[in-house]
C-alpha positions in Angstrom: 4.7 100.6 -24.6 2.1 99.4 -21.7 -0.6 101.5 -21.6 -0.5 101.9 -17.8 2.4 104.6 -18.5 0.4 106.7 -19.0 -1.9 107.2 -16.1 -1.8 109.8 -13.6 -3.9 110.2 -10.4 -6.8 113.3 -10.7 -8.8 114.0 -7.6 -12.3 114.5 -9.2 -13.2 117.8 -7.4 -10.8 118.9 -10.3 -12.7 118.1 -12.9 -14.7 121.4 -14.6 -18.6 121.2 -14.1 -19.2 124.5 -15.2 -17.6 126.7 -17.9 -15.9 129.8 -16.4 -18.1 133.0 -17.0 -15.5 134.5 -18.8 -14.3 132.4 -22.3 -10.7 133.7 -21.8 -10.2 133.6 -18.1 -9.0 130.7 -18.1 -5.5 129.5 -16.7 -2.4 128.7 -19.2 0.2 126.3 -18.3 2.8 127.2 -20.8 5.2 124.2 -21.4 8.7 124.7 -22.6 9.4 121.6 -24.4 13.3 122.4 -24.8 14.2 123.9 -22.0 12.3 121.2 -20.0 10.1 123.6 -18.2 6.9 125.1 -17.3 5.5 128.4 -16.1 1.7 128.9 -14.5 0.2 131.8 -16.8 -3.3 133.2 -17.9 -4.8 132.3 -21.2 -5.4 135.9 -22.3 -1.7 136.1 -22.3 -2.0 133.8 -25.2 -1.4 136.3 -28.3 2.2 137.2 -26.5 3.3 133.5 -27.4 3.0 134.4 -31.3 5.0 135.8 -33.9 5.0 137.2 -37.3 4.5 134.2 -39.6 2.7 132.0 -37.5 0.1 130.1 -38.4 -2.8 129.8 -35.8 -5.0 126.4 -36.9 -8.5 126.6 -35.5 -11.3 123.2 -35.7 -14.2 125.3 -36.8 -16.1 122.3 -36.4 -19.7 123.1 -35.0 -21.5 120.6 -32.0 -24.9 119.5 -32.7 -27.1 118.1 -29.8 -26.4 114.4 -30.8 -27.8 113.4 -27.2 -31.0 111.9 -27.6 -33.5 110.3 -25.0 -36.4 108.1 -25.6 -38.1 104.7 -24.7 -38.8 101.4 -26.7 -41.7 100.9 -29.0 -44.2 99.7 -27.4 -43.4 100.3 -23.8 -44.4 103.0 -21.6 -41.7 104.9 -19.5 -42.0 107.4 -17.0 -40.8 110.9 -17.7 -37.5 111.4 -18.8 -37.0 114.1 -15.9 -37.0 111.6 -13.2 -34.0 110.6 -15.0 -30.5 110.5 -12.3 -28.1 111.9 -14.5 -25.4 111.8 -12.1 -25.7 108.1 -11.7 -26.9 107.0 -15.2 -29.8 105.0 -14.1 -32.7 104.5 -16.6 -36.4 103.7 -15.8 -38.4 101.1 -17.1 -38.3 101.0 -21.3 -35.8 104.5 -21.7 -33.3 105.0 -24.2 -30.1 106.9 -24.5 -28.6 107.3 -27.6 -25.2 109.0 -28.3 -25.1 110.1 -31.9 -21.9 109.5 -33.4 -22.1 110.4 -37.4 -24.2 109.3 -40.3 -23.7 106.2 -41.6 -25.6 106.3 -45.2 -25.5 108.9 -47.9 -28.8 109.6 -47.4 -28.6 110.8 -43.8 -30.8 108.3 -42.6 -28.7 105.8 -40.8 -26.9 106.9 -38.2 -24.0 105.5 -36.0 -24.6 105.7 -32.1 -24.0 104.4 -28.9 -27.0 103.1 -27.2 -27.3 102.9 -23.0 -28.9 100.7 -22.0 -27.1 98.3 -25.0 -27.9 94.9 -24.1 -31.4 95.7 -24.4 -31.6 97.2 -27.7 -30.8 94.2 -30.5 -31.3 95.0 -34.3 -34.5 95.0 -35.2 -35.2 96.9 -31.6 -37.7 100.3 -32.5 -37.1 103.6 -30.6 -39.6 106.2 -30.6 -38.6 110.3 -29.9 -41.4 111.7 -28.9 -44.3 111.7 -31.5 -43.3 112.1 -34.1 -39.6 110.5 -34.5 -38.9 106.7 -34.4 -35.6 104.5 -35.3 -35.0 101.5 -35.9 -31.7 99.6 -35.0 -30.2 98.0 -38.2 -26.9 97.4 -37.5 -24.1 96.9 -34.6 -20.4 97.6 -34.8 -17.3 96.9 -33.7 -17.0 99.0 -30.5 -20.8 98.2 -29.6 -22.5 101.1 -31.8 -25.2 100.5 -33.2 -26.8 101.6 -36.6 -30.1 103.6 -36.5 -32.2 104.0 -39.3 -34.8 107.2 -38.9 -37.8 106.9 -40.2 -39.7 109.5 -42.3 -38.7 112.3 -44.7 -38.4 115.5 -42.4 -35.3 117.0 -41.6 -33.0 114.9 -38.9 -30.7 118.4 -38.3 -33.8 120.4 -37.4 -35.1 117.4 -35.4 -32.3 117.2 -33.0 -32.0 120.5 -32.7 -35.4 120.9 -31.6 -35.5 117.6 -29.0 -31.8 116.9 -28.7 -29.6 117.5 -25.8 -25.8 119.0 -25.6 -23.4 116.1 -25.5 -21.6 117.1 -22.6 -19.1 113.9 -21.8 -19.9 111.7 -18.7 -17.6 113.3 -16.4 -19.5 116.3 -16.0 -22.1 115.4 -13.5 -25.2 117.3 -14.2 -27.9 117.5 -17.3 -27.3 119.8 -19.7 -28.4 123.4 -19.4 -29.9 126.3 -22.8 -26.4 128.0 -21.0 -24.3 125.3 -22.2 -25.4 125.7 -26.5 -23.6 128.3 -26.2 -20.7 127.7 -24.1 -20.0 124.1 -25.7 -19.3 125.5 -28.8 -16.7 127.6 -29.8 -16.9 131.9 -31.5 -15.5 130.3 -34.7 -17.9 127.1 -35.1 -19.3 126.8 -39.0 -19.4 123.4 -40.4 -21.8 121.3 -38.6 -21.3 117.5 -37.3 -18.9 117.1 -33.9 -20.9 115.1 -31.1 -17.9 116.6 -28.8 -16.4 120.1 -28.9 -12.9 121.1 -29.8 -12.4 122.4 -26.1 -8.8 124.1 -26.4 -10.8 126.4 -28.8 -13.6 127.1 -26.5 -10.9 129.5 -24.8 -11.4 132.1 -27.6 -12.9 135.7 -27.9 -13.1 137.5 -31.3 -10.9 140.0 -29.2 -8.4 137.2 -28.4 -8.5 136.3 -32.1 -7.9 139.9 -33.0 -4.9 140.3 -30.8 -3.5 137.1 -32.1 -3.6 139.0 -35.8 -2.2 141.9 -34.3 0.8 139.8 -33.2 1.2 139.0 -36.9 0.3 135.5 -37.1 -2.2 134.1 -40.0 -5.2 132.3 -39.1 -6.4 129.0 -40.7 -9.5 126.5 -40.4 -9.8 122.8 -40.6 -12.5 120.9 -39.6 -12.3 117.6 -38.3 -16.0 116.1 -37.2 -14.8 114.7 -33.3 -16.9 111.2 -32.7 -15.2 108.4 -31.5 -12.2 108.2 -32.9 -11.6 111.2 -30.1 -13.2 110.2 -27.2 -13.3 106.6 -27.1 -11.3 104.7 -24.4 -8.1 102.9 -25.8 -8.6 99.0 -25.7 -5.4 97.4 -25.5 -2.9 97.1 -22.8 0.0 97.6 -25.6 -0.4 101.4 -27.3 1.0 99.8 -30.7 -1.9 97.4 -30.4 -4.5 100.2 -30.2 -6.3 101.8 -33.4 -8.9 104.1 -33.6 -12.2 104.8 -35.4 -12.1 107.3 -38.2 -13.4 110.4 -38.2 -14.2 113.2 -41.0 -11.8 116.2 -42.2 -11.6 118.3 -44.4 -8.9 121.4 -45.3 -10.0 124.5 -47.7 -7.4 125.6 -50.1 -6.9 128.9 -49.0 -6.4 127.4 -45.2 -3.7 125.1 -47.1 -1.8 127.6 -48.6 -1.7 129.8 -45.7 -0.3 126.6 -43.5 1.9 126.1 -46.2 3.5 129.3 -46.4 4.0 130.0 -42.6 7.5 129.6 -40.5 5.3 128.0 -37.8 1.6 126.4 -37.4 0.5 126.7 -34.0 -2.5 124.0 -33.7 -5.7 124.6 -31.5 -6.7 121.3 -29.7 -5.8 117.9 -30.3 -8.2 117.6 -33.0 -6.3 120.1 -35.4 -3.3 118.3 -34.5 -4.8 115.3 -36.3 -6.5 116.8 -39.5 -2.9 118.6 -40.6 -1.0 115.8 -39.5 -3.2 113.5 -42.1 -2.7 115.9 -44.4 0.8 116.5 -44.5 1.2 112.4 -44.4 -1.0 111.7 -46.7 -1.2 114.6 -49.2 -5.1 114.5 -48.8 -7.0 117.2 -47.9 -10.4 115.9 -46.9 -11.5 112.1 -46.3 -11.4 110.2 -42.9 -8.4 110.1 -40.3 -8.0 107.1 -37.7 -4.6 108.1 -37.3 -3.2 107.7 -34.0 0.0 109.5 -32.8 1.8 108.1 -29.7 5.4 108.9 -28.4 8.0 107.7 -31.1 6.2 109.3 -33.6 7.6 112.4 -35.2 5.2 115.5 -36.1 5.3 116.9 -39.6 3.4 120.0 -39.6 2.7 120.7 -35.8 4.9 123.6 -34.3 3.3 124.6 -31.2 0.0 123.1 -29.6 -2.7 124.5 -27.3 -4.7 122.2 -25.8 -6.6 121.3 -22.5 -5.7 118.6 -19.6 -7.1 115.3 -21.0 -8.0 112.4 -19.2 -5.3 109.4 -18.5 -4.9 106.8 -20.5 -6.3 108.5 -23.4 -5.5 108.7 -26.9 -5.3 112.3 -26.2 -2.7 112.3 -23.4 -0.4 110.2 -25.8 -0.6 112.4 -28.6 0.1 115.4 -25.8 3.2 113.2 -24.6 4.0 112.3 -28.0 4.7 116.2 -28.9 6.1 117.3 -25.5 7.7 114.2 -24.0 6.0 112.0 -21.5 8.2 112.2 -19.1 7.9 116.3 -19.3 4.0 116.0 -20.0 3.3 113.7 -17.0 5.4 116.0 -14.3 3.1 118.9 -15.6 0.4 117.3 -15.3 1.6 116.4 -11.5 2.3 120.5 -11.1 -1.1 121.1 -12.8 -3.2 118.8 -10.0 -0.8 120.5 -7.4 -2.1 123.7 -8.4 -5.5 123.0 -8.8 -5.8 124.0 -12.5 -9.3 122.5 -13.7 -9.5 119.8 -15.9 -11.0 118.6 -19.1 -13.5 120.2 -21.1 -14.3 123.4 -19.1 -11.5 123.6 -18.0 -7.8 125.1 -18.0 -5.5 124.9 -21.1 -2.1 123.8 -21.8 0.5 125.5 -24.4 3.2 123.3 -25.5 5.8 125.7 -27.3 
C-alpha cells in the first residue's frame, strides 16, 4: 500500500487550540463498522454504547512535562520569553529538547529530540537554568539524541519544576498552568508519556461511573506514548514502515478482567496497542513497536474510542485498519464537513 492513501485534506482552523471547558462536552462521531454508517452524537452519550460484560480499557499512563528549554554551554541567550512559539524560531545559543524516555537504568541518560539539531553534536553541553546541565552522548536513528544529566538530584522533580507541557506542534501557542491539568487524563497513575492518551482525556469520574452502571468492567494498561506514537511514518510503502518501541505494561487483575469479558472496548489508539501485544505475544509488560495497518486482523480489540488523528499517520492506519479505510476516510470527509475539531483537544470517534 502507498502511503499517500491515506491522506485527507484538513482546513487548519479545525484543529483544537484549546481544550473544551467541559471534559465531556465533547462531540461523538459514532461509526457503525457493519452497517457501513455513521451518526453525529455527543460524547456523554458514551455509557449508552455499553453492555453488561464489556470491558472498558483505559491508558492510565500519566504526562510529565518532558519539554525543556535552554541554551548551549558557554553561550549567552536572550530570554526564553522572546521565544515565537508559533513559528519555532530560536535566538542566538537556545535549546529545545523534547524528552522522549530514559535511555539507562540509572535514569540519567535520556532519549530526546533536540531543535535546533544540527547544532547540537555529541559532546555538545546544555545547561537548564543553574543548576541542571546535559551532555549529548549519543544520536539515534530518527535524529534523537542521547542526554546524559549531570548530578545526583532528582530528574522527575526537576522537570516538574522547570519543564513545560508537551503539547504537539500543531497547537499554536505556549503552554499554559491550565493545560497540567487538562493534558492529562482523571485516571493518570503511572508516570512517563511525553504525549497524552487523548481519547481518554474525554472522561469524568461521573462518565466513568455511568459506564459501570451500564455493566461493563473497567481495566488499565499503561503504555508510556513517545515516539513510537507520534512520529511521522518514513516510507512511501506502509509495509516498509516500522516504528520505535515504546513501554507497556498490564496488571494481572486488569488481565483477567479482559480475559473474562464478551467484549473489550479500547480507549485511544494507545490501548489498542498494549492489548494487541499482549494477546500476540503472550507478554504482559516489555516494549511494543508493533504497527497495525489495514490487512491486519485484531485479536482482542472489540470496539475503539478514539480521537481524529492526523493523515498519514500511524494512527490513522491503525483507525482504518479496525474500521475500513474506505469507511474511515468518508468519515473523516463528514467529520471536516461538520466541523468537528480535530486532534488532541478535540472531538472523538467511536468505532463499534
Amino acid at each position: 500500500m502507498n502511503l499517500a492513501e491515506f491522506d485527507y485534506h484538513l482546513p487548519e482552523e479545525l484543529i483544537a487550540q484549546e481544550a473544551l471547558a467541559d471534559r465531556a462536552g465533547s462531540r461523538m462521531l459514532v461509526v457503525h463498522r457493519e452497517e457501513g454508517r455513521w451518526e453525529d452524537r455527543r460524547f456523554r452519550e458514551f455509557p449508552e454504547f455499553l453492555r453488561a460484560g464489556d470491558c472498558l480499557v483505559l491508558n492510565d499512563s500519566r504526562v510529565f512535562p518532558a519539554r525543556l528549554f535552554g541554551h548551549r554551554s558557554g553561550v549567552h541567550a536572550l530570554p526564553i520569553g522572546r521565544r515565537n512559539p508559533k513559528r519555532r524560531e530560536y535566538l542566538s545559543g537556545e535549546v529545545e529538547v523534547f524528552l522522549l524516555r530514559p535511555a539507562s537504568s540509572g535514569g540519567r541518560d535520556w532519549e530526546a529530540l533536540v531543535r535546533p539539531g544540527r547544532k547540537m553534536p555529541v559532546g555538545e553541553r546544555i545547561r537548564f537554568g543553574d543548576d541542571l546541565e546535559a551532555e549529548i552522548v549519543g544520536r539515534g536513528e530518527f535524529g534523537e539524541r542521547t542526554l546524559r544529566f549531570a548530578g545526583t538530584d532528582d530528574l522527575f522533580a526537576k522537570f516538574e519544576k522547570i519543564g513545560h507541557v508537551p503539547l504537539p506542534p500543531y497547537i499554536r501557542r505556549a503552554d499554559t498552568a491550565a493545560d497540567r491539568d487538562r493534558y492529562q487524563t482523571v485516571f493518570a497513575r503511572e508516570r512517563g508519556s511525553v504525549a497524552a492518551p487523548t481519547a481518554g482525556l474525554h472522561f469524568t469520574p461521573e462518565i466513568l461511573d455511568a459506564c459501570r452502571r451500564q455493566g461493563a468492567d473497567i481495566a488499565s494498561v499503561t503504555l508510556h506514548v513517545g515516539l513510537g506514537t507520534f512520529q511521522p511514518l518514513h516510507a512511501e510503502r506502509v509495509e516498509d514502515a516500522h516504528l520505535h518501541a515504546e513501554r507497556y505494561s498490564i496488571g494481572t487483575e486488569s488481565a483477567a478482567r479482559m480475559r473474562a469479558a464478551s467484549r473489550r472496548v479500547t480507549v485511544g489508539t494507545t490501548s489498542v496497542r498494549a492489548i494487541e501485544t499482549a494477546w500476540r505475544t503472550g507478554k504482559w509488560s516489555g516494549e511494543t513497536d508493533i504497527f497495525i495497518y489495514p490487512g491486519q486482523s485484531f485479536l482482542a480489540t472489540g470496539a475503539m474510542l478514539t480521537n481524529f488523528h492526523l493523515p498519514l499517520t500511524s494512527l490513522l492506519l491503525l483507525v482504518c485498519a479496525f474500521a475500513g479505510t474506505e469507511l474511515t476516510l468518508a468519515a473523516y470527509r463528514h467529520a471536516v464537513d461538520e466541523r468537528y475539531r480535530f486532534y488532541s483537544y478535540g472531538d472523538c470517534m467511536l468505532i463499534v
